[in-house]
Biopython code that builds the backbone (N, CA, C, O; Angstrom):
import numpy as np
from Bio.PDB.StructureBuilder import StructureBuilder

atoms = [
    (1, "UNK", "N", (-43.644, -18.586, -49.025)),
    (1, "UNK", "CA", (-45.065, -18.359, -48.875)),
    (1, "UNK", "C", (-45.405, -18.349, -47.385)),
    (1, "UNK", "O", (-45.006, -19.236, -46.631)),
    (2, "UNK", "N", (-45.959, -17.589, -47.088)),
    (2, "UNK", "CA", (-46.797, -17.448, -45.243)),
    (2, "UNK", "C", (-47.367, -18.184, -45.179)),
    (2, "UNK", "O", (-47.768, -18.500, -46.299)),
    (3, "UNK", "N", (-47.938, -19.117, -44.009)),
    (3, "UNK", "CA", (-48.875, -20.073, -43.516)),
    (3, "UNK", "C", (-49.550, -18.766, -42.779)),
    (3, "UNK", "O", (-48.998, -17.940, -42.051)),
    (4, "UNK", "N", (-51.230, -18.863, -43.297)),
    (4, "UNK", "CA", (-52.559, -18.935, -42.697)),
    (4, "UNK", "C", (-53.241, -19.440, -42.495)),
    (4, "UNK", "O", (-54.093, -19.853, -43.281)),
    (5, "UNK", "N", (-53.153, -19.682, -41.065)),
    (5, "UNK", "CA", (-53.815, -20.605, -39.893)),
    (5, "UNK", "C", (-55.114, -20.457, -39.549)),
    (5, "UNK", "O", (-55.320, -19.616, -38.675)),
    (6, "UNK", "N", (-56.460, -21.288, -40.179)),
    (6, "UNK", "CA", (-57.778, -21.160, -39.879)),
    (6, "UNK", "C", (-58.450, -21.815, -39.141)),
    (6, "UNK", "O", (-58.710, -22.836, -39.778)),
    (7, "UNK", "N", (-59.098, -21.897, -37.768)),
    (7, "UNK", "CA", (-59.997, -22.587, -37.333)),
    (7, "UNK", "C", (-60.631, -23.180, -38.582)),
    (7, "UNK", "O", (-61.133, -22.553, -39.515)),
    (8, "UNK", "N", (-60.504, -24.703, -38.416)),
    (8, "UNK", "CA", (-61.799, -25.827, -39.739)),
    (8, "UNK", "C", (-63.058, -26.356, -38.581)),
    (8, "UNK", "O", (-64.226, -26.407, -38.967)),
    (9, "UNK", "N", (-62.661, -26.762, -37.050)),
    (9, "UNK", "CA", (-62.860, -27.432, -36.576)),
    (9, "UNK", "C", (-62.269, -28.034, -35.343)),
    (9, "UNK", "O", (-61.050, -28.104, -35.185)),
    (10, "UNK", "N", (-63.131, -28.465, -34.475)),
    (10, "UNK", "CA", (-62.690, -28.938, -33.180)),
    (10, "UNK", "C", (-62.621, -30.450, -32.935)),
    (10, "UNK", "O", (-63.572, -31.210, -33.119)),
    (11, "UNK", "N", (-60.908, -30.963, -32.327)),
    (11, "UNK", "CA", (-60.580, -32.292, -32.855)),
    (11, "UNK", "C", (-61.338, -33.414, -32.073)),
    (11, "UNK", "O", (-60.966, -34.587, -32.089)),
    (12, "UNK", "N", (-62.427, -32.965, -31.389)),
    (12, "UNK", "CA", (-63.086, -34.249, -30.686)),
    (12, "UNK", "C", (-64.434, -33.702, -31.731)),
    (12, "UNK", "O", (-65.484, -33.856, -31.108)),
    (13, "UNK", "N", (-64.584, -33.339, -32.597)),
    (13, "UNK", "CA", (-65.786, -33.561, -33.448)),
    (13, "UNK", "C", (-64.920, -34.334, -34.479)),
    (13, "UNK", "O", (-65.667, -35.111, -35.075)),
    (14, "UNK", "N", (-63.558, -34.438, -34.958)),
    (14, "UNK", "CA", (-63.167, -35.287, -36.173)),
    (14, "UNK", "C", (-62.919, -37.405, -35.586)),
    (14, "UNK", "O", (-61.968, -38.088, -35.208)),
    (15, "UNK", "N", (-64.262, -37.621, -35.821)),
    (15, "UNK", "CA", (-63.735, -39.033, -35.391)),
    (15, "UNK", "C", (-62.831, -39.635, -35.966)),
    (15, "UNK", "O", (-62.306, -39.256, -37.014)),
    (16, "UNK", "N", (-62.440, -41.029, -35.106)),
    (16, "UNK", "CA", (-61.147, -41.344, -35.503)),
    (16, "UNK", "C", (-61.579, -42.625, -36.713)),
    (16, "UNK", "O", (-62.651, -43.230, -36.688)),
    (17, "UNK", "N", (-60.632, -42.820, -37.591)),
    (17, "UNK", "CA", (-61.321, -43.666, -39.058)),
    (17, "UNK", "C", (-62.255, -43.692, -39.631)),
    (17, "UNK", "O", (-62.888, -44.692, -39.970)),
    (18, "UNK", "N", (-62.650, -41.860, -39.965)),
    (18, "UNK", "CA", (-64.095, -42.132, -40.340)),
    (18, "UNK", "C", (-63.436, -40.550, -40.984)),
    (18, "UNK", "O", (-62.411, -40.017, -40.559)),
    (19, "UNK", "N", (-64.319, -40.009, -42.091)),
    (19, "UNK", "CA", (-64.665, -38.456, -42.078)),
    (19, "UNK", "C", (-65.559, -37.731, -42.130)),
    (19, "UNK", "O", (-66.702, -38.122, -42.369)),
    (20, "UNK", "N", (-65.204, -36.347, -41.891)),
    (20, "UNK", "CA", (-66.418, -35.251, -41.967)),
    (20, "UNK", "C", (-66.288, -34.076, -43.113)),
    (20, "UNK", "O", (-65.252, -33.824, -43.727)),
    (21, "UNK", "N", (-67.228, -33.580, -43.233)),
    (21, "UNK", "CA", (-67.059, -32.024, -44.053)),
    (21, "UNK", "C", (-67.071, -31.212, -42.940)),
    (21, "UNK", "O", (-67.272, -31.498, -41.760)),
    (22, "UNK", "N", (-66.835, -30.192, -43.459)),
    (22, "UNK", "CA", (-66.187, -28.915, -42.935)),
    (22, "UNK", "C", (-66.327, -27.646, -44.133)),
    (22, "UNK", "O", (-65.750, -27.873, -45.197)),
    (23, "UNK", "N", (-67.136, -26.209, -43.984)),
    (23, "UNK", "CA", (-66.887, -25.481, -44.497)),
    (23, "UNK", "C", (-65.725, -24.625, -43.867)),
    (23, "UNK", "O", (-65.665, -24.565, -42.639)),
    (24, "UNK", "N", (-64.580, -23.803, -44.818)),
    (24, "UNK", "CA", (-63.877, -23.031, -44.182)),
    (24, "UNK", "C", (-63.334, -22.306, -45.412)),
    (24, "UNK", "O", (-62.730, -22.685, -46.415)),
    (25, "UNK", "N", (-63.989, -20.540, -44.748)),
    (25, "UNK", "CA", (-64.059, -19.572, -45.948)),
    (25, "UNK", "C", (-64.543, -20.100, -46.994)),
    (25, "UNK", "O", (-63.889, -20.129, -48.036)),
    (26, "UNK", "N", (-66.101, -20.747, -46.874)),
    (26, "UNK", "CA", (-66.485, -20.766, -48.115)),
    (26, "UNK", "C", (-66.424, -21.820, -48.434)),
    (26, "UNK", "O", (-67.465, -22.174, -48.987)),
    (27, "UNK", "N", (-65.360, -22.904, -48.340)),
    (27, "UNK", "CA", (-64.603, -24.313, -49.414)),
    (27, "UNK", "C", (-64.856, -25.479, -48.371)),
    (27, "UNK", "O", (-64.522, -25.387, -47.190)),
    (28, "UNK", "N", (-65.507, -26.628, -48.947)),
    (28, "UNK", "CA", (-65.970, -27.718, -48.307)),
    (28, "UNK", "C", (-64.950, -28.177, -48.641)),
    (28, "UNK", "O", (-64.414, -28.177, -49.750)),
    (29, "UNK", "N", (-64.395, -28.902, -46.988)),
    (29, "UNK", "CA", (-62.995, -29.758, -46.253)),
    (29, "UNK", "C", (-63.952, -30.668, -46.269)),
    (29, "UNK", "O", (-65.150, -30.520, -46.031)),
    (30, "UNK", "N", (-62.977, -32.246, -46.756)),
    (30, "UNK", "CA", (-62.843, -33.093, -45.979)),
    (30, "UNK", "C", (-61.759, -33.262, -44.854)),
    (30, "UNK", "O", (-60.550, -33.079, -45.003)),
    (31, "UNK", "N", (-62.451, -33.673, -43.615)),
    (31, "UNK", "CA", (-61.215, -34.241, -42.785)),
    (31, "UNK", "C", (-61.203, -35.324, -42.382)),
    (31, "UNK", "O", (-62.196, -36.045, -42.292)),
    (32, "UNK", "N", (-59.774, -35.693, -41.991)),
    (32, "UNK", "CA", (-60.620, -37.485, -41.918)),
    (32, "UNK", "C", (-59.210, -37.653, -40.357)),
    (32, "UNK", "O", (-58.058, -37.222, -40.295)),
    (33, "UNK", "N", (-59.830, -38.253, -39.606)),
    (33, "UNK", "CA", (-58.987, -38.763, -37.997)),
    (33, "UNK", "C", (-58.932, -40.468, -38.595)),
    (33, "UNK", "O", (-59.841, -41.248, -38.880)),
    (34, "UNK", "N", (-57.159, -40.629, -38.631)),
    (34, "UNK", "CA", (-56.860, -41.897, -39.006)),
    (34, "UNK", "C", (-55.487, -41.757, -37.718)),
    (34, "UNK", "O", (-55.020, -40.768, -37.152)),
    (35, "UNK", "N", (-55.243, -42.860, -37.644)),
    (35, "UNK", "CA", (-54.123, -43.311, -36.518)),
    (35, "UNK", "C", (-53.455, -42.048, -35.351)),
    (35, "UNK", "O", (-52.353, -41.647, -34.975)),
    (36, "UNK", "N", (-54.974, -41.754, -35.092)),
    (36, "UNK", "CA", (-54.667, -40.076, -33.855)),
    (36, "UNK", "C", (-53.915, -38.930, -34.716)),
    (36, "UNK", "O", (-53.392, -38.018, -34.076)),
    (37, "UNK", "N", (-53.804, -38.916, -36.500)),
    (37, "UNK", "CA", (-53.613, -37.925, -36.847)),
    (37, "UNK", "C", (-55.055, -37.397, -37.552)),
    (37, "UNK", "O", (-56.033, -38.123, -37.731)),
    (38, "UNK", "N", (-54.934, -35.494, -38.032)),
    (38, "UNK", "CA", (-56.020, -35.384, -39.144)),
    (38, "UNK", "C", (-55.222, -35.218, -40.346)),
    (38, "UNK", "O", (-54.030, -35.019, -40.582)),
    (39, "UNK", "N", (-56.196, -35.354, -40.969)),
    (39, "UNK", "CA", (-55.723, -35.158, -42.329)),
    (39, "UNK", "C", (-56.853, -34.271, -43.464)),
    (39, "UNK", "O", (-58.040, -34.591, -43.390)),
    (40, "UNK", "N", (-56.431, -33.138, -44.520)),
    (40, "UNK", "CA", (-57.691, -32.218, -44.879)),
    (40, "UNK", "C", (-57.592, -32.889, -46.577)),
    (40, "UNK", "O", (-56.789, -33.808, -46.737)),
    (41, "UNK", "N", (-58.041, -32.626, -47.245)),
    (41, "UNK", "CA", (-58.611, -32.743, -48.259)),
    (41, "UNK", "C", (-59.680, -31.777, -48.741)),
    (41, "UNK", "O", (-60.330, -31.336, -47.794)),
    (42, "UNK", "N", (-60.185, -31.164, -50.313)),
    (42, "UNK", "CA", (-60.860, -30.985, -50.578)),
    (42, "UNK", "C", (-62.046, -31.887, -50.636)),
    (42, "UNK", "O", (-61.494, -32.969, -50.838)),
    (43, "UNK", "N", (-63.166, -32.099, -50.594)),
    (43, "UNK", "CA", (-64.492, -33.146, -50.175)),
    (43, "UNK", "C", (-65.027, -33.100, -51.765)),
    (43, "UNK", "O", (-66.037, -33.767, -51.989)),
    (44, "UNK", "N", (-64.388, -32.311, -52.972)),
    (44, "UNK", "CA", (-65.299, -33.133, -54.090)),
    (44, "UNK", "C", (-64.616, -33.597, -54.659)),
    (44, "UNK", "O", (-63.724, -32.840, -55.042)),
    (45, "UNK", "N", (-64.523, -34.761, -55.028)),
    (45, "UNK", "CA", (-63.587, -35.286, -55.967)),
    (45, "UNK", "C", (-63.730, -35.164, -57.553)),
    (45, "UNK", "O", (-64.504, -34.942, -58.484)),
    (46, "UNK", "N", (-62.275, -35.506, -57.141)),
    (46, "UNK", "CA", (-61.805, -34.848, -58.542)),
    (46, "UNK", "C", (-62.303, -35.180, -60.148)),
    (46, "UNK", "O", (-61.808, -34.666, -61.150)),
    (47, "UNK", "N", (-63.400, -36.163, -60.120)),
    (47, "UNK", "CA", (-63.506, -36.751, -61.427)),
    (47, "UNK", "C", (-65.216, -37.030, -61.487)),
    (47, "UNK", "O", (-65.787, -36.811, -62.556)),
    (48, "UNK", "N", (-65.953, -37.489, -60.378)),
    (48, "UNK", "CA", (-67.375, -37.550, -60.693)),
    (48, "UNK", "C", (-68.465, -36.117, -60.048)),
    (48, "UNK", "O", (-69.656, -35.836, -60.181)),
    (49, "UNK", "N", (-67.208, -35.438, -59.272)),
    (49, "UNK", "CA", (-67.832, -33.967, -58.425)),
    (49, "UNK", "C", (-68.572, -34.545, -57.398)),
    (49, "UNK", "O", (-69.419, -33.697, -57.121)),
    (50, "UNK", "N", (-68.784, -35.859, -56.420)),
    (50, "UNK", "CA", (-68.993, -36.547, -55.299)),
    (50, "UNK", "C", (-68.488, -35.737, -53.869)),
    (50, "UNK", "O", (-67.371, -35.220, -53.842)),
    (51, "UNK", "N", (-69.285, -35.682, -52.843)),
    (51, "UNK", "CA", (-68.377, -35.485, -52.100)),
    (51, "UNK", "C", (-67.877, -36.878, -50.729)),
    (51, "UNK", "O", (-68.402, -37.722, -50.003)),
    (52, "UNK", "N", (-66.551, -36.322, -51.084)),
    (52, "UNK", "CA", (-66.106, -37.659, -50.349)),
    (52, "UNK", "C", (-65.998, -37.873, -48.858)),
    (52, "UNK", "O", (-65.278, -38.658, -48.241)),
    (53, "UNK", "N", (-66.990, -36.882, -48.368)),
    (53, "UNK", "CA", (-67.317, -37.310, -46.721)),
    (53, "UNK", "C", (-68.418, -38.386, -46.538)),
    (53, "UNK", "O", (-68.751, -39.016, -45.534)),
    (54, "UNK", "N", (-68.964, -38.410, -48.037)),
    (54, "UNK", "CA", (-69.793, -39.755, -48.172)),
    (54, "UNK", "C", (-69.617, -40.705, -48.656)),
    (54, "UNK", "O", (-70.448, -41.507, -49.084)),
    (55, "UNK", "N", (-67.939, -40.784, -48.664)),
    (55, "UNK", "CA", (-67.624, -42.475, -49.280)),
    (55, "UNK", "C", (-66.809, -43.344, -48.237)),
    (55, "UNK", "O", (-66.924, -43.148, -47.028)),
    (56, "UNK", "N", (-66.175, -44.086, -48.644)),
    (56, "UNK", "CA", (-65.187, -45.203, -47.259)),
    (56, "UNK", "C", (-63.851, -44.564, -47.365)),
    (56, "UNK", "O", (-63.230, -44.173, -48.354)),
    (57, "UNK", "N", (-63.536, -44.557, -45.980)),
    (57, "UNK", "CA", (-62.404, -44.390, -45.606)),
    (57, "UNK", "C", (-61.774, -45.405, -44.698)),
    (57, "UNK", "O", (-62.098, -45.569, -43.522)),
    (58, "UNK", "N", (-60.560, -46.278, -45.538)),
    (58, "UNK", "CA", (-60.119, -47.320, -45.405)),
    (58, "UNK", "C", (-58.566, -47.122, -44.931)),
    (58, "UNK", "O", (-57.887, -47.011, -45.952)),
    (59, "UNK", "N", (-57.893, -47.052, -43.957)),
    (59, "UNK", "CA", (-56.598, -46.401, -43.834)),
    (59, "UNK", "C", (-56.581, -45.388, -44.271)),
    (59, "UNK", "O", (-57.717, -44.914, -44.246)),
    (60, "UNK", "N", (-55.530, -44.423, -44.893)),
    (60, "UNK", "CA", (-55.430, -43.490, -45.706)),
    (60, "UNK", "C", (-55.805, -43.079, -46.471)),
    (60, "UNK", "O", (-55.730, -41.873, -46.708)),
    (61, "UNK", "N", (-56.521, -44.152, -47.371)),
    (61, "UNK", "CA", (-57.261, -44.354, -48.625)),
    (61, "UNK", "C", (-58.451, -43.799, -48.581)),
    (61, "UNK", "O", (-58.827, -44.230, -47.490)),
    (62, "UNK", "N", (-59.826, -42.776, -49.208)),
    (62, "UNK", "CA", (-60.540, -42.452, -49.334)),
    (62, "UNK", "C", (-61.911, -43.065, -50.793)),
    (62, "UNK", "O", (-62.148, -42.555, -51.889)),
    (63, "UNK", "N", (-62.319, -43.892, -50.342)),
    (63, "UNK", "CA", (-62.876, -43.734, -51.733)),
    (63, "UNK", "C", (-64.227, -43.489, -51.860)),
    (63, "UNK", "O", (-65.189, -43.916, -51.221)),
    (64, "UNK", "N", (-64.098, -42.384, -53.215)),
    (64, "UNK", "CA", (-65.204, -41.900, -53.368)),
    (64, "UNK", "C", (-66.405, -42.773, -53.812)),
    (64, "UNK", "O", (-66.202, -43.851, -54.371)),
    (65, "UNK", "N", (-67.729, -42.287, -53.553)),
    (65, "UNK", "CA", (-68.961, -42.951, -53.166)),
    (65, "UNK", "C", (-69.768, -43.239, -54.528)),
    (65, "UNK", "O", (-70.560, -44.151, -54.767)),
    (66, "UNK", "N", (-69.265, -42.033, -55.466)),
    (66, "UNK", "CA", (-69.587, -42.247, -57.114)),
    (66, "UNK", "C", (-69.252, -43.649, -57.984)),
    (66, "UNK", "O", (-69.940, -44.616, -58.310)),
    (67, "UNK", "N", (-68.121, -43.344, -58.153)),
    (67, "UNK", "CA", (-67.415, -44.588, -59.358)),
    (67, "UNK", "C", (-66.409, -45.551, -58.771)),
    (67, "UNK", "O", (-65.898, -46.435, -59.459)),
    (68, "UNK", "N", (-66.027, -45.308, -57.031)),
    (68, "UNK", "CA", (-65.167, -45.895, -56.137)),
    (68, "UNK", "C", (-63.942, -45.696, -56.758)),
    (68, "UNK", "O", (-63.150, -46.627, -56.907)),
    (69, "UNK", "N", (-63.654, -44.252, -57.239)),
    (69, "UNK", "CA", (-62.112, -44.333, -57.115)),
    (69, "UNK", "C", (-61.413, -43.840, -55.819)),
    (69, "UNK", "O", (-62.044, -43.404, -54.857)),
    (70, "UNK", "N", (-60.272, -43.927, -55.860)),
    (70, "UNK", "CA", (-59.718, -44.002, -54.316)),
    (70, "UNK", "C", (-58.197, -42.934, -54.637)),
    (70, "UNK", "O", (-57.440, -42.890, -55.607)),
    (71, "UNK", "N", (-58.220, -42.154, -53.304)),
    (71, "UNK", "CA", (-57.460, -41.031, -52.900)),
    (71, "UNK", "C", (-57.000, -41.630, -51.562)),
    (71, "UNK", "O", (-57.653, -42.296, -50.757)),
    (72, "UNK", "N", (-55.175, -41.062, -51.501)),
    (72, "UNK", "CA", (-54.497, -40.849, -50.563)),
    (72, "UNK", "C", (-54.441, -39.997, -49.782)),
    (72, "UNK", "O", (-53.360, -39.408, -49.811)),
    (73, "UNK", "N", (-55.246, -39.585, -48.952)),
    (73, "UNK", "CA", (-55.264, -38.555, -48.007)),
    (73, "UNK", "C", (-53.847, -37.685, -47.405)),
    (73, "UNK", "O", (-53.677, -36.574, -46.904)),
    (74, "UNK", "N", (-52.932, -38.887, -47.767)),
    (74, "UNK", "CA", (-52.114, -38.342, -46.944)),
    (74, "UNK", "C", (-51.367, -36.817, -47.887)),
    (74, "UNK", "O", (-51.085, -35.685, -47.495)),
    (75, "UNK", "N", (-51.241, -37.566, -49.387)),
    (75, "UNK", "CA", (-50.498, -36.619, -50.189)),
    (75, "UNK", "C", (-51.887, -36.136, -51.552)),
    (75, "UNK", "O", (-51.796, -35.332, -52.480)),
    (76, "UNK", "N", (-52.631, -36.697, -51.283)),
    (76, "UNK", "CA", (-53.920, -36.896, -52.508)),
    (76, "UNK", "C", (-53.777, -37.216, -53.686)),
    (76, "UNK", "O", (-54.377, -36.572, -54.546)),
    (77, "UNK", "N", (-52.787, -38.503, -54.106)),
    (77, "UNK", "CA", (-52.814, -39.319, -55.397)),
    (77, "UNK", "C", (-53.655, -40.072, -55.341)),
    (77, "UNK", "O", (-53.893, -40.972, -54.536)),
    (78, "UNK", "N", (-54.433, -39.535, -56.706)),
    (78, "UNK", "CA", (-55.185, -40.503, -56.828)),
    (78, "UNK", "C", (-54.511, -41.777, -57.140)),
    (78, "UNK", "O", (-53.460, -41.859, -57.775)),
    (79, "UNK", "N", (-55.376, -43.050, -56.513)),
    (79, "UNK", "CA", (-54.471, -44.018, -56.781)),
    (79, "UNK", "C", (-55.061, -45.328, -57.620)),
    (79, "UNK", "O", (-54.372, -46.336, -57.457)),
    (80, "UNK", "N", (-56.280, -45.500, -58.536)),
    (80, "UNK", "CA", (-57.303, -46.112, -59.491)),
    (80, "UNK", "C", (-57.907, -45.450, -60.742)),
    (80, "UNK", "O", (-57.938, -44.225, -60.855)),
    (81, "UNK", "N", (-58.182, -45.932, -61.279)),
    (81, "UNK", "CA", (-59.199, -45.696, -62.195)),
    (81, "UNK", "C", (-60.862, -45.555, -61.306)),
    (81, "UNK", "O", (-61.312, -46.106, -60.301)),
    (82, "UNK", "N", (-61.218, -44.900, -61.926)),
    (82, "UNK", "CA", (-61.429, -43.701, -62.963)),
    (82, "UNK", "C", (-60.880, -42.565, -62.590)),
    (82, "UNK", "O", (-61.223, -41.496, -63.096)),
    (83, "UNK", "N", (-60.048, -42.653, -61.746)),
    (83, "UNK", "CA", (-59.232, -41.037, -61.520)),
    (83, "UNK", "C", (-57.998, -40.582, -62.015)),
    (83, "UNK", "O", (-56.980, -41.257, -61.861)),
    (84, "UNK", "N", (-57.995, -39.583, -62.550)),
    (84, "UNK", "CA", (-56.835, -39.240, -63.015)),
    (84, "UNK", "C", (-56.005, -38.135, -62.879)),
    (84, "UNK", "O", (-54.898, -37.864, -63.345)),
    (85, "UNK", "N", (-57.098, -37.316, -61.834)),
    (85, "UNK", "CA", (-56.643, -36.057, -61.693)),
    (85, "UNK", "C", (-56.444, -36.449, -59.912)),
    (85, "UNK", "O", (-57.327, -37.116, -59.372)),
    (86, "UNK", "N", (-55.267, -35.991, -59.127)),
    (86, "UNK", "CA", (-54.711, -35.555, -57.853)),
    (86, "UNK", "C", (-55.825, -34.630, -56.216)),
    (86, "UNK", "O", (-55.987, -33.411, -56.151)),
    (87, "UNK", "N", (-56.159, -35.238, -55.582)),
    (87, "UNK", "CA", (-56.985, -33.548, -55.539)),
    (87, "UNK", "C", (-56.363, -33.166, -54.140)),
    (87, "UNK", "O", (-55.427, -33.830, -53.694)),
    (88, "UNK", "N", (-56.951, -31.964, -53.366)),
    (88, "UNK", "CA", (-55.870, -31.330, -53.351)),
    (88, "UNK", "C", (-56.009, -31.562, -51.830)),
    (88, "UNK", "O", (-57.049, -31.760, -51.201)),
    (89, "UNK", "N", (-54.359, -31.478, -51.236)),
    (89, "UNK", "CA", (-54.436, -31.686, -49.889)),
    (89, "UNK", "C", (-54.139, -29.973, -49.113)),
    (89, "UNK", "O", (-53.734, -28.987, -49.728)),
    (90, "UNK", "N", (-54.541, -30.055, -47.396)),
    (90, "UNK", "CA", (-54.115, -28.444, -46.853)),
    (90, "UNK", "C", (-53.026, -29.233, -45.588)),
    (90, "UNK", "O", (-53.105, -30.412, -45.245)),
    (91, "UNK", "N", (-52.259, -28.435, -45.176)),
    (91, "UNK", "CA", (-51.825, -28.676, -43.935)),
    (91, "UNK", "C", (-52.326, -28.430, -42.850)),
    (91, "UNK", "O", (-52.845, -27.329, -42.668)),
    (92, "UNK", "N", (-52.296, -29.457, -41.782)),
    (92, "UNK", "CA", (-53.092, -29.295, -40.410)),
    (92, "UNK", "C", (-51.841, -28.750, -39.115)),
    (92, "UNK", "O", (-50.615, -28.862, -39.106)),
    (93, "UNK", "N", (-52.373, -28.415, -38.560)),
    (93, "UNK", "CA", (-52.212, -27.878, -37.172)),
    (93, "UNK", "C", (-52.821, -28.335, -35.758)),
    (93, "UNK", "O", (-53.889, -27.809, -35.446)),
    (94, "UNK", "N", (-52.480, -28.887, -35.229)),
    (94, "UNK", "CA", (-53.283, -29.079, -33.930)),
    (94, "UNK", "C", (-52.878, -28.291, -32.641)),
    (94, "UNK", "O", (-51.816, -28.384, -32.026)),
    (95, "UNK", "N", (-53.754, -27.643, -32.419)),
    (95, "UNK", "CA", (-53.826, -26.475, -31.306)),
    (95, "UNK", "C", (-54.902, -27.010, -29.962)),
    (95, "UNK", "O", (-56.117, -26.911, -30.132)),
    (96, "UNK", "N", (-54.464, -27.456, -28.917)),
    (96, "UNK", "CA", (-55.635, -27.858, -27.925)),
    (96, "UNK", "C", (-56.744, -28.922, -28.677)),
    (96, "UNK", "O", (-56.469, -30.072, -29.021)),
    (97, "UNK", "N", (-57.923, -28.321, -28.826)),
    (97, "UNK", "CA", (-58.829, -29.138, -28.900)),
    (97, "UNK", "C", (-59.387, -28.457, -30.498)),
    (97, "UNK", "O", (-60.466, -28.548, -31.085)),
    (98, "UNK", "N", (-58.376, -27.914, -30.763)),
    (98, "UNK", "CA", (-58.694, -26.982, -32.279)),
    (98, "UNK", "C", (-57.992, -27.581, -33.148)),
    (98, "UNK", "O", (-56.924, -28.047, -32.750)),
    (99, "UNK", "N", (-58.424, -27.785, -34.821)),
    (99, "UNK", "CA", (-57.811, -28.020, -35.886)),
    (99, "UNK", "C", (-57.728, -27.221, -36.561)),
    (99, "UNK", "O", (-58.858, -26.838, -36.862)),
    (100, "UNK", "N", (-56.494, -26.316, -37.345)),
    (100, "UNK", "CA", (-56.458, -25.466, -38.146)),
    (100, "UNK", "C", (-55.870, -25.887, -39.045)),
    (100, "UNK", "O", (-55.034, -26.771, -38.859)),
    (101, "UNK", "N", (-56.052, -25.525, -39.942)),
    (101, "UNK", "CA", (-55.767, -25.809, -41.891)),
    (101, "UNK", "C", (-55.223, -24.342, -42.575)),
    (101, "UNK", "O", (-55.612, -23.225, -42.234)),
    (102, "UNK", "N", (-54.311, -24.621, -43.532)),
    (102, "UNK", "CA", (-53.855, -23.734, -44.259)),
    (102, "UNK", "C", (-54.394, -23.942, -45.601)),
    (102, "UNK", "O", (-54.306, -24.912, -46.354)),
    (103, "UNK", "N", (-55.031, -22.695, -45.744)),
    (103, "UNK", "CA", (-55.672, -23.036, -47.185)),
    (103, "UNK", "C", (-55.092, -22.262, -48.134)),
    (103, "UNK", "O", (-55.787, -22.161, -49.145)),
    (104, "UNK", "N", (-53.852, -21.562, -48.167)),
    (104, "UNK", "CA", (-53.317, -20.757, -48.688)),
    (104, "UNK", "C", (-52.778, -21.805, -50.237)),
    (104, "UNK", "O", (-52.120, -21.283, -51.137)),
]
sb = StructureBuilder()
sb.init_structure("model")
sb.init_model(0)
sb.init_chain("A")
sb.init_seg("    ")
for serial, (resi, resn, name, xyz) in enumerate(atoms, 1):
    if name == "N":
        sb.init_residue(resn, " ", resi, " ")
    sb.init_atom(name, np.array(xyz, "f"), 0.0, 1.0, " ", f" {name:<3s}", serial, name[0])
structure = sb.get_structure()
């Protein structure tokens, strides 16, 4: 499969232990700056349709702001109840002061 490389965002707007949304082509990113890496995510989760740029982000861990279930950013298992479904991760790129994501 080809990697296509999209501008999401510029990496001094992704603070560090915290996240943001991001539209790109259309599809709301979460990204989240944890230990000077990013990391993407889809932003609704997978089980109450929340988006999770409005819940805690605790290490790696994401949890959503609905029912507090909690996602691994790094690979996106869900990792509690009430979740049962995975959601989905993109690969990042860091270019200068640019973040690009593969949404392929």
């Amino acid at each position: 499969m080809t990697e296509t490389w999209i501008e999401a965002a510029l990496l001094s707007d992704v603070p560090q232990d915290d996240v943001i949304a991001v539209a790109v082509q259309g599809q709301e990113i979460a990204l989240y700056g944890v230990d000077g890496d990013v990391y993407a995510t889809d932003n609704i989760c997978t089980h109450g349709h929340a988006r999770l740029c409005e819940g805690f982000l605790e290490g790696h861990e994401i949890e959503c702001p609905l029912h507090q279930g909690r996602f691994d950013i790094r690979n996106g298992a869900a990792k509690c109840a009430p979740l049962t479904e995975n959601i989905r991760t993109y690969p990042v790129r860091i270019d200068g002061d640019k973040v690009y994501l593969d949404l392929g």
